[in-house]
C-alpha positions as CSV (number, residue, x, y, z in Angstrom):
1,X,45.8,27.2,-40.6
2,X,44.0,26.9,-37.3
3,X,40.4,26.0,-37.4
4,X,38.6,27.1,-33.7
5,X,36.0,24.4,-32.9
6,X,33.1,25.7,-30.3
7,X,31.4,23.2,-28.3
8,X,28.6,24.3,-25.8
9,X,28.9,23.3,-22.9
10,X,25.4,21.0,-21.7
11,X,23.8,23.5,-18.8
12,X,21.1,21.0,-17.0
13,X,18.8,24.1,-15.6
14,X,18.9,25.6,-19.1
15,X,17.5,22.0,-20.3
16,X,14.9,21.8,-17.5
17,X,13.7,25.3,-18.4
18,X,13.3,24.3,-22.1
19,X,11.2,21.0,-20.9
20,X,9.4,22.5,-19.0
21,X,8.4,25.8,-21.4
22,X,7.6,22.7,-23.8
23,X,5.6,21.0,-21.3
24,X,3.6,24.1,-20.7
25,X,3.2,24.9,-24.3
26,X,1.8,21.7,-25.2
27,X,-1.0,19.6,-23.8
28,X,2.3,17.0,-23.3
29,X,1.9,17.1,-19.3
30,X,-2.0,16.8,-18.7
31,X,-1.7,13.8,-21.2
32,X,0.8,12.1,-19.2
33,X,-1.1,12.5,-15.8
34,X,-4.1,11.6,-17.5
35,X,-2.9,8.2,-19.1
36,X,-0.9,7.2,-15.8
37,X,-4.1,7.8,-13.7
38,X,-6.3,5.8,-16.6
39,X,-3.9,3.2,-16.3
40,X,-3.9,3.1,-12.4
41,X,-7.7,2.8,-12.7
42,X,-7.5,0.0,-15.2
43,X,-4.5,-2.2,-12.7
44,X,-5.8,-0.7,-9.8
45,X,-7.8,-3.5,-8.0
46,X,-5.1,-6.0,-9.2
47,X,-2.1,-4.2,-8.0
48,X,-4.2,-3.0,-4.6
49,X,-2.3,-3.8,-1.5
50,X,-5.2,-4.9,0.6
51,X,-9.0,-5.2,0.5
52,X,-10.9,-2.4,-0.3
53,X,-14.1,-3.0,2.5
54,X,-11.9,-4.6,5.1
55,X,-10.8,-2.6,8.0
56,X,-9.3,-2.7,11.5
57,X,-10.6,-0.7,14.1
58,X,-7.7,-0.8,16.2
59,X,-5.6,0.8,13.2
60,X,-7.8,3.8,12.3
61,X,-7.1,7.0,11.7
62,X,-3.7,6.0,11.4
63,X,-1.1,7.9,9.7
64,X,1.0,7.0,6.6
65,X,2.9,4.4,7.8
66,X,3.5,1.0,9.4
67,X,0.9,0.0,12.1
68,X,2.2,-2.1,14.9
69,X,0.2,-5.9,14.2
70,X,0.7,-6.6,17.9
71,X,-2.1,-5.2,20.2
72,X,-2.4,-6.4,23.8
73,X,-5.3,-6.9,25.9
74,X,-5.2,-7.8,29.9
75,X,-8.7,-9.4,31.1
76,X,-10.0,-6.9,33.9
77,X,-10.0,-8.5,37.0
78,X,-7.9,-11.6,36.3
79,X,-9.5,-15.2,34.9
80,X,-11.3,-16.7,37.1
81,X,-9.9,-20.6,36.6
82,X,-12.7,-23.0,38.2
83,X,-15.4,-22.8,40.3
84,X,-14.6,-25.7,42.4
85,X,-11.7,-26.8,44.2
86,X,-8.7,-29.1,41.8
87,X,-6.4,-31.5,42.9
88,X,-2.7,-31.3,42.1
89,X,-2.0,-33.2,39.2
90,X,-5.4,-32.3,37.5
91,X,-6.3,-30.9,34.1
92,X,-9.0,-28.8,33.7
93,X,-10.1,-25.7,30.6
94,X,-10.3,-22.2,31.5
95,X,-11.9,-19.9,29.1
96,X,-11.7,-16.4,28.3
97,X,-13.6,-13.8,25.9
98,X,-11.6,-11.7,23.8
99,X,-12.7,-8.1,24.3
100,X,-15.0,-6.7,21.1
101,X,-11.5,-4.5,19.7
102,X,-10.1,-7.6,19.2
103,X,-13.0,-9.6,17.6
104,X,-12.9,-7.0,14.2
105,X,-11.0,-7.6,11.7
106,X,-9.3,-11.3,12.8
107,X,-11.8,-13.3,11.3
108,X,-10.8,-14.2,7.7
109,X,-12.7,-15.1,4.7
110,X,-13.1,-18.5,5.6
111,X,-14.4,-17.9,8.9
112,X,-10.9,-18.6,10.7
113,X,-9.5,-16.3,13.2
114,X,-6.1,-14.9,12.0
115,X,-4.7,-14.5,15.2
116,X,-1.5,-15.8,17.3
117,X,-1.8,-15.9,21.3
118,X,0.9,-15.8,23.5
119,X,0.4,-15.3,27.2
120,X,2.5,-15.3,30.2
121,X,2.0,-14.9,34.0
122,X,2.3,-11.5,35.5
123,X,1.7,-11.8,38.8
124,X,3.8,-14.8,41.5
125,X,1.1,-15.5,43.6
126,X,-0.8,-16.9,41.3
127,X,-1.0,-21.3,41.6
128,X,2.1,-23.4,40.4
129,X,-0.2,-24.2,37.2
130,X,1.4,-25.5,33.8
131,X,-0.4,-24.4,30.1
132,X,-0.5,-27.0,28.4
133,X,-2.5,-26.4,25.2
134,X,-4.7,-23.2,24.1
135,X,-7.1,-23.1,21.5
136,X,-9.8,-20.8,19.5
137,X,-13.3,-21.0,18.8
138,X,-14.6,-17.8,17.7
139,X,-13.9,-15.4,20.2
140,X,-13.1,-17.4,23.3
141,X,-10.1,-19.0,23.4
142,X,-9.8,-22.1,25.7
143,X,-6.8,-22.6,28.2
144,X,-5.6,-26.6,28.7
145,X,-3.9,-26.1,32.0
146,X,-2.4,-28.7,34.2
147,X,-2.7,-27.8,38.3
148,X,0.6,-28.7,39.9
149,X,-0.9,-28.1,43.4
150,X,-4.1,-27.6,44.5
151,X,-6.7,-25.0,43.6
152,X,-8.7,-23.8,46.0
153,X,-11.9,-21.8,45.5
154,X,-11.8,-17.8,46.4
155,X,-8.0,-18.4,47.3
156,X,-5.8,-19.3,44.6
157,X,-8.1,-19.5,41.7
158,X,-7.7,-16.5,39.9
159,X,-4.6,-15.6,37.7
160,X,-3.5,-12.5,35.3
161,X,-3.0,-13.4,32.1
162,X,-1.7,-10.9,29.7
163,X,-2.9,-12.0,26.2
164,X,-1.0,-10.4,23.0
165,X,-3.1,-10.9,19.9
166,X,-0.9,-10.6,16.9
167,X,-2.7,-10.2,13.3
168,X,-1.7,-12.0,10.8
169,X,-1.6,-9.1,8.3
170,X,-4.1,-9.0,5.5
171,X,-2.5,-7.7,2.6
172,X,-2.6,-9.4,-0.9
173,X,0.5,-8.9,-2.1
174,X,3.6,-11.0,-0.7
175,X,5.8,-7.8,-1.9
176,X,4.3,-5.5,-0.4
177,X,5.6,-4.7,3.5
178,X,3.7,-5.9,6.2
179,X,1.3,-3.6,7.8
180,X,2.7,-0.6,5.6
181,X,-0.2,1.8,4.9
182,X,0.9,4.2,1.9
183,X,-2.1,6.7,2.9
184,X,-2.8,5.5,6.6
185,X,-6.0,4.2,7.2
186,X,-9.4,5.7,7.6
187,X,-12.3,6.1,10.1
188,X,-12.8,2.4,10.1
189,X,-8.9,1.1,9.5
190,X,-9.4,0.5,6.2
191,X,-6.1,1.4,3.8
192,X,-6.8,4.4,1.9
193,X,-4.7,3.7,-0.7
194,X,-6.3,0.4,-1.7
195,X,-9.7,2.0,-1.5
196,X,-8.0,5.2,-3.8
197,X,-7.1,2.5,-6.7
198,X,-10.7,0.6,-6.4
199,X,-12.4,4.0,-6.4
200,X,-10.4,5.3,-9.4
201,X,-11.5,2.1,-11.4
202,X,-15.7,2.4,-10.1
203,X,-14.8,6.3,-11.1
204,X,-13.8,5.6,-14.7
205,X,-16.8,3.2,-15.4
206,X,-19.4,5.3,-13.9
207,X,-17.8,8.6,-16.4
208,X,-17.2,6.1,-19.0
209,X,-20.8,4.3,-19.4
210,X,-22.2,8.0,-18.8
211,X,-20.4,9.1,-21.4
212,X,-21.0,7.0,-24.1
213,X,-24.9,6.4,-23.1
214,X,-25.6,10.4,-23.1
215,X,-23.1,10.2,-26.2
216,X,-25.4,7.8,-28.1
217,X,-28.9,10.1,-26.9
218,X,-27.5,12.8,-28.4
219,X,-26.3,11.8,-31.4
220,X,-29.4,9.4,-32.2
221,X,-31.6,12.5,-31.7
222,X,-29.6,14.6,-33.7
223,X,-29.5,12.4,-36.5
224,X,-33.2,11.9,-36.5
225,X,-34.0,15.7,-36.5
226,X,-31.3,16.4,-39.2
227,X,-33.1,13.5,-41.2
228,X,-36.4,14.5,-40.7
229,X,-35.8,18.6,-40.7
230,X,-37.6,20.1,-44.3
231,X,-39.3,17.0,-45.1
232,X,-43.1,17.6,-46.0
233,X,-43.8,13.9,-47.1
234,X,-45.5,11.9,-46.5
235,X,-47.9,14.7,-45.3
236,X,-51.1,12.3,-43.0
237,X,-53.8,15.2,-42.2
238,X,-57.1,16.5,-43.7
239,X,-58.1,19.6,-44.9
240,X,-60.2,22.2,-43.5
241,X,-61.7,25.5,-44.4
242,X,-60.8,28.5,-42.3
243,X,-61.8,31.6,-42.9
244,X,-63.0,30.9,-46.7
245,X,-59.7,28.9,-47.4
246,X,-59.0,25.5,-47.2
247,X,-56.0,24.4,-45.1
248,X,-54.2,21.5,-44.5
249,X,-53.8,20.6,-41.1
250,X,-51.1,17.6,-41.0
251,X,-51.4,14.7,-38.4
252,X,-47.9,13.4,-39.1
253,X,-45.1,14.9,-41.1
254,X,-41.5,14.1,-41.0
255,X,-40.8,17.6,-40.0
256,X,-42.6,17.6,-37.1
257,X,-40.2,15.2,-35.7
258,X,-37.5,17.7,-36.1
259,X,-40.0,20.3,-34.4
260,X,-41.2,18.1,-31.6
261,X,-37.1,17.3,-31.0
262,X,-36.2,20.8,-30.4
263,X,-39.1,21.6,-28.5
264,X,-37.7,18.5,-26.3
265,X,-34.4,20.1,-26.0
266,X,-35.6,24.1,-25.3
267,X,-37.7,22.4,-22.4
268,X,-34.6,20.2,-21.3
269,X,-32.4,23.3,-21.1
270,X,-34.8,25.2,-18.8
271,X,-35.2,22.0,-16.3
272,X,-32.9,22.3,-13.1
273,X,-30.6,19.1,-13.4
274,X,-30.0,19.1,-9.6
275,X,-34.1,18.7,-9.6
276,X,-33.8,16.0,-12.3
277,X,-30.9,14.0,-10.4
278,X,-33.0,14.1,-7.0
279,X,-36.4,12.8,-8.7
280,X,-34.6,9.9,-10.1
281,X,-32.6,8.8,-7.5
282,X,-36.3,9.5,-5.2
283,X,-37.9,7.2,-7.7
284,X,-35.0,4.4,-8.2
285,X,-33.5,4.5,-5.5
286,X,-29.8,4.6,-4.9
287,X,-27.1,2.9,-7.1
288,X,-24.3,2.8,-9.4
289,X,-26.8,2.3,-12.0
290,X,-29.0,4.9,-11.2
291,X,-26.0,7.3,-10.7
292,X,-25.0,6.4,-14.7
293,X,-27.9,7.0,-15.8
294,X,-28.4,10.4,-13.8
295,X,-24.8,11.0,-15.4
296,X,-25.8,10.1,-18.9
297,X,-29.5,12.4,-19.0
298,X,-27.3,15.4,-18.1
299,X,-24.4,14.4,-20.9
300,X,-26.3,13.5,-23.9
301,X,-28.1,17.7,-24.1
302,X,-23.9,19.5,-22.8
C-alpha cells in the first residue's frame, strides 16, 4: 500500500510576511532599534571615525563621500625672492604665507602642521634657481634655494610657485578609509557622523541622569506623603476657644506633611514648564548640568 507524503514547499515572501505580522504584533522591532541605538551611544566615541569638534573648512558642506585631501593654493602675484641683487652660486631663504583656508584644520594636537608641500615652476622665465630644502614654521614655510645665475632686483626676482597642501587625514581609526565622510561634513567640515555617535552618547546621559534624578523626587515625595497621610500624632499646637468651644489648632502634625505635599504638586501642575526651564537656565546659566536638572524638575511630577 502506497502511503502519499506532502511536503510544503518553503515560499520566502510567505515567510517575510509572517515576520513581519510578528514584528508588528509585538514590541520585537522597536526593541531591536532601541538596543542597537543604546548600544551605538554606549561605543559611540570609541568606534567614532574622527574628532567630534575638529573640522576643515575647506571640506564643508560636503556630501556623503570621499573629500579630495589635496587642495592647491597659487600665491597672487608670484614670490617675490629677494630684495637685493644674488650672485650665481648663492643660497639664500625665500618665504611665503600660506593663505588663511589653508591654516585651519593642519595644525595637530601637538602643535605640528600636518601638511606635505610640493611645488614646482610654472612659468620658464623665471631664474635658473635650484630648491634645495623647504621647511615649516607655523604658517610660513621657508624656501632654501640655490641661484644658478644671477638675480637681479625688479628683473628676474619673482617666480610662480604653485604650492599643493596635502592633509594628512585626521581620522582615528587606521580601518576606516581615508577622507571617507559617511554623512559629509557640516557647516564647519566637521564629520557628521562622528559628531552623530558623540551626540547619541551626551543624549543618553543627559535622559538618563534626568530620569533617574526626577525618578528619585518623585518617589521620595511620594513615600513621605503616603507615610505621613492619616497620621494625627504627634499632634504640636495649643488650644483655643472659638466661638464657646475649645479647638485645637496643630503647629505640626504628620498629616500636614501629606497636605503641604499635595498642595506642592496642585501648584506644580498649574506652573508653565517652558517658564520654569527659562528661569533656571536665566539664573544658572547654560550647561549640561543645568539642562539635567531642568530635565529632571519636569520628570519627577509626569
Amino acid at each position: 500500500m502506497a502511503t502519499e507524503t506532502t511536503s510544503s514547499q518553503f515560499n520566502p515572501l510567505k515567510y517575510w510576511l509572517i515576520t513581519w505580522s510578528f514584528f508588528r504584533r509585538y514590541p520585537v522591532f522597536p526593541g531591536v532599534i532601541l538596543i542597537v541605538l543604546v548600544i551605538a551611544a554606549i561605543i559611540g566615541p570609541t568606534v567614532a571615525p574622527y574628532e567630534r569638534d575638529i573640522g576643515d573648512v575647506r571640506a564643508r558642506h560636503n556630501l556623503p563621500g570621499t573629500v579630495d585631501i589635496k587642495f592647491p593654493t597659487k600665491p597672487k602675484g608670484g614670490i617675490d625672492l629677494t630684495d637685493t641683487d644674488i650672485a650665481a652660486g648663492s643660497t639664500f631663504i625665500a618665504t611665503y604665507e600660506l593663505p588663511t583656508d589653508n591654516q585651519i584644520f593642519d595644525i595637530g594636537k601637538d602643535g605640528s602642521y600636518n601638511n606635505d608641500i610640493s611645488w614646482n615652476e610654472s612659468t620658464p622665465n623665471t631664474p635658473d634657481i635650484l630648491f634645495s630644502n623647504i621647511t615649516q614654521e607655523g604658517a610660513i614655510l621657508s624656501f632654501e634655494i640655490i641661484a644658478n645665475e644671477d638675480i637681479i632686483e625688479g628683473q628676474n626676482d619673482n617666480i610662480i610657485l604653485d604650492v599643493q597642501v596635502i592633509r594628512t587625514d585626521t581620522k582615528l581609526l587606521d580601518i576606516w578609509p581615508d577622507g571617507y565622510h559617511f554623512m559629509g561634513n557640516d557647516h564647519v567640515g566637521r564629520d557628521v557622523f562622528s559628531r552623530l555617535l558623540h551626540g547619541a552618547q551626551i543624549s543618553m546621559m543627559v535622559v538618563g541622569i534626568s530620569l533617574v534624578a526626577g525618578m528619585t523626587i518623585g518617589v521620595a515625595l511620594g513615600l513621605i506623603a503616603g507615610y505621613t497621610a492619616n497620621r494625627y500624632e504627634p499632634n504640636i499646637g495649643f488650644w483655643m476657644t472659638y466661638k464657646g468651644k475649645k479647638r485645637r489648632v496643630a503647629i505640626f502634625s504628620p498629616w500636614l506633611v501629606d497636605e503641604f505635599i499635595t498642595r506642592f504638586v496642585d501648584i506644580w501642575y498649574a506652573l508653565p514648564f517652558l517658564m520654569v526651564a527659562l528661569v533656571v537656565t536665566l539664573i544658572f546659566g547654560r550647561g549640561l548640568e543645568v539642562l539635567m536638572g531642568v530635565l529632571a524638575l519636569i520628570a519627577w511630577s509626569g
